[in-house]
C-alpha positions as CSV (number, residue, x, y, z in Angstrom):
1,X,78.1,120.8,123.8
2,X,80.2,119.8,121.4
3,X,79.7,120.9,117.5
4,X,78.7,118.0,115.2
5,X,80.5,117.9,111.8
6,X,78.3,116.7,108.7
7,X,79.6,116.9,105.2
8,X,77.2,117.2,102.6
9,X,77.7,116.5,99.1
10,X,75.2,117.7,96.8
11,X,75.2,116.2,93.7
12,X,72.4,118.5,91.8
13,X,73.2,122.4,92.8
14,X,70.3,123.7,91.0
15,X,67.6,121.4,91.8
16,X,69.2,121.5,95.5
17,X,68.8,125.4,95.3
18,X,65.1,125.1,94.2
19,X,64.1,122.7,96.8
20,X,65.9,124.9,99.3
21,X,64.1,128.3,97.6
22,X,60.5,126.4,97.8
23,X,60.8,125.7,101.7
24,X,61.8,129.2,102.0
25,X,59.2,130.8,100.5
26,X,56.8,128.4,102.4
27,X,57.6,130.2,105.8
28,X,56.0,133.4,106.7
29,X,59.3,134.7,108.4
30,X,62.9,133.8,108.8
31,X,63.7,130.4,109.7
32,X,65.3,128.9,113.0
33,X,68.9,127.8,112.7
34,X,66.9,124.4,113.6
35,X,64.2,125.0,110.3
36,X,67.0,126.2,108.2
37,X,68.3,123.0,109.0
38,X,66.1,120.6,108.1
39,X,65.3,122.6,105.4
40,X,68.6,122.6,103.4
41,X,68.6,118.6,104.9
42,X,64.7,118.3,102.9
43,X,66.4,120.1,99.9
44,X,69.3,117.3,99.6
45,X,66.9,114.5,99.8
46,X,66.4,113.6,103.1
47,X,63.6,113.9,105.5
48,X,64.9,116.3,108.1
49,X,68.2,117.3,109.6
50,X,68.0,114.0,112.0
51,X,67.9,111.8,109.0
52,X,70.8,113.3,107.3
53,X,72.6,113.0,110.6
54,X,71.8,109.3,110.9
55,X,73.1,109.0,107.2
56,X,76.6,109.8,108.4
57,X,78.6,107.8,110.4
58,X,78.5,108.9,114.2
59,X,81.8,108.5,116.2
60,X,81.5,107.3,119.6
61,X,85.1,109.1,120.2
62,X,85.6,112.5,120.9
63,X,89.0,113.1,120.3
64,X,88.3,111.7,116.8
65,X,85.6,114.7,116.3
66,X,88.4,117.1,117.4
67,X,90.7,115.3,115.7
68,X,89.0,115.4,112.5
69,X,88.6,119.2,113.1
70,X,92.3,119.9,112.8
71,X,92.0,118.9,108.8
72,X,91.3,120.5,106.0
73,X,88.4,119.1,103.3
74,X,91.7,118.0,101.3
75,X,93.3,116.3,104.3
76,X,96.1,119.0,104.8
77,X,96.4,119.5,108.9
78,X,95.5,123.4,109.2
79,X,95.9,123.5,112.9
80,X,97.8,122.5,115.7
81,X,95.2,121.0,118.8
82,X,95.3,122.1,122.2
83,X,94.9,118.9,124.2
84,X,97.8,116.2,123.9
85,X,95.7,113.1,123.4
86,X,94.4,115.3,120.5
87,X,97.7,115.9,119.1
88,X,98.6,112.4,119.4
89,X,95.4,111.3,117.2
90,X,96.2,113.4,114.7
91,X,100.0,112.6,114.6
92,X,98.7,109.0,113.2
93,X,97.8,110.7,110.2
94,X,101.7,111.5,109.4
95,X,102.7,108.2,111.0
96,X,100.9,105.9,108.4
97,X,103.1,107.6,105.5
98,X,106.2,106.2,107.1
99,X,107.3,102.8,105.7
100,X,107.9,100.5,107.7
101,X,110.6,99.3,108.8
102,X,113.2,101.6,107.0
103,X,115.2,104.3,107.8
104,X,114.9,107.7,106.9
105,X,116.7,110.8,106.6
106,X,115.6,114.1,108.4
107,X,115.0,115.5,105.1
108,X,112.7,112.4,104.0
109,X,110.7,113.3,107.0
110,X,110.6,116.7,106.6
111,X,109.1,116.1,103.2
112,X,106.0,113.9,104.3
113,X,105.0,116.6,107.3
114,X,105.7,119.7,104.9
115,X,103.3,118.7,102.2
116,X,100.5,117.3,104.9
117,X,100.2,120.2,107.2
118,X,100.0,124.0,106.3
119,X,100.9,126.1,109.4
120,X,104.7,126.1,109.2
121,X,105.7,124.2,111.7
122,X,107.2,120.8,110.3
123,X,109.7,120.6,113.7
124,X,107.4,120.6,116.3
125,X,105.4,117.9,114.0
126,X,109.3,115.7,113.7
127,X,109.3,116.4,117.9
128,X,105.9,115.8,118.5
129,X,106.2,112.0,116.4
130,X,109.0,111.2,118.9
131,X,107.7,112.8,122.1
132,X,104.0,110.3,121.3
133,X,106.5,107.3,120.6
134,X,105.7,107.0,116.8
135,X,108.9,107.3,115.7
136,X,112.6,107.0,117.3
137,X,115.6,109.0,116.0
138,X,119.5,108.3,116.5
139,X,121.5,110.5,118.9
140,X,122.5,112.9,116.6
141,X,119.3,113.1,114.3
142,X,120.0,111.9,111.4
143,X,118.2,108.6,110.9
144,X,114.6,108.5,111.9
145,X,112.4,105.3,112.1
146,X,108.9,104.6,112.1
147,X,107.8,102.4,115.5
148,X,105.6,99.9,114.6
149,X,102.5,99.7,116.6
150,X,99.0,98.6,116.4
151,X,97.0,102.3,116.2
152,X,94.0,102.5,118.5
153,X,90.4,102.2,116.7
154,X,90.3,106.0,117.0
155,X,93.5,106.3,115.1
156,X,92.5,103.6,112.3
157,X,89.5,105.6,112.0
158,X,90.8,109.1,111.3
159,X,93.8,107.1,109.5
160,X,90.5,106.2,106.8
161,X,88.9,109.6,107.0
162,X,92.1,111.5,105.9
163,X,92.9,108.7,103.3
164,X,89.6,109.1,102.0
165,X,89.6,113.0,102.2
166,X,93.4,113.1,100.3
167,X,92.3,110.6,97.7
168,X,89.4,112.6,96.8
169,X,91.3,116.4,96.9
170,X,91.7,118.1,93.5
């Protein structure tokens, strides 16, 4: 099963951490991962685990979930997936900061992949954007287009996620 990803923002630290303290203190020994659970969920305002759970919006795609997993809080690419049609989800991420309909230099596009990923491997990013047909390159490398394409709801999705994630980042 896979691992369900939940941010949590929490507004009020201390009162958070009091709430959270209380419920401890209430039990007469140490809590299940499930108790500790809805506790730190009761301590951020809400019912129980299942209700911050609902709070969230649930994807109906996995690849998204892995996807999404690739990405830093800040919306920098940390890691490189093992399964293509993962890869390919999270290429869209990098595709969207093309423009369209212009050509770019190798160095223009070496730009937008260096400052969105942080493992060191801005080629196999460049190869990777051709091999998944989101961009086309001359024969000797040197202009590089964006194809324009309609991304799947899946793409548009994680397209919003790591807009909102690199809008937000310090």
């Amino acid at each position: 099963m896979t691992r369900d990803v939940i941010s949590l923002t929490i507004p009020d630290l201390s009162q958070f951490t009091k709430a959270l303290r209380a419920d401890l203190l209430s039990r007469d020994a140490i809590p299940s991962h499930a108790s500790l659970l809805s506790a730190i969920s009761k301590a951020a305002g809400y019912d129980n685990h299942q209700h911050l759970k609902a709070s969230k919006p649930q994807t109906s795609y996995p690849q998204l979930t892995k996807a999404l997993r690739a990405f830093d809080p800040p919306g920098i690419m940390v890691h490189w997936p093992k399964q293509t049609t993962t890869q390919g989800l999270c290429l869209f991420a990098f595709w969207v900061q093309f423009p369209a309909n212009l050509d770019l230099s190798e160095k223009e596009i070496n730009a937008v992949l260096k400052a969105g990923h942080g493992f060191g491997d801005h080629p196999l990013l460049r190869r990777s954007l051709i091999d998944h047909k989101l961009l086309t390159r001359t024969l000797d490398g040197k202009i590089y287009r964006r194809i324009e394409r309609a991304p799947p709801q899946a793409a548009r999705t994680l397209i919003a996620e790591i807009g909102k994630r690199r809008a937000t980042a310090p």
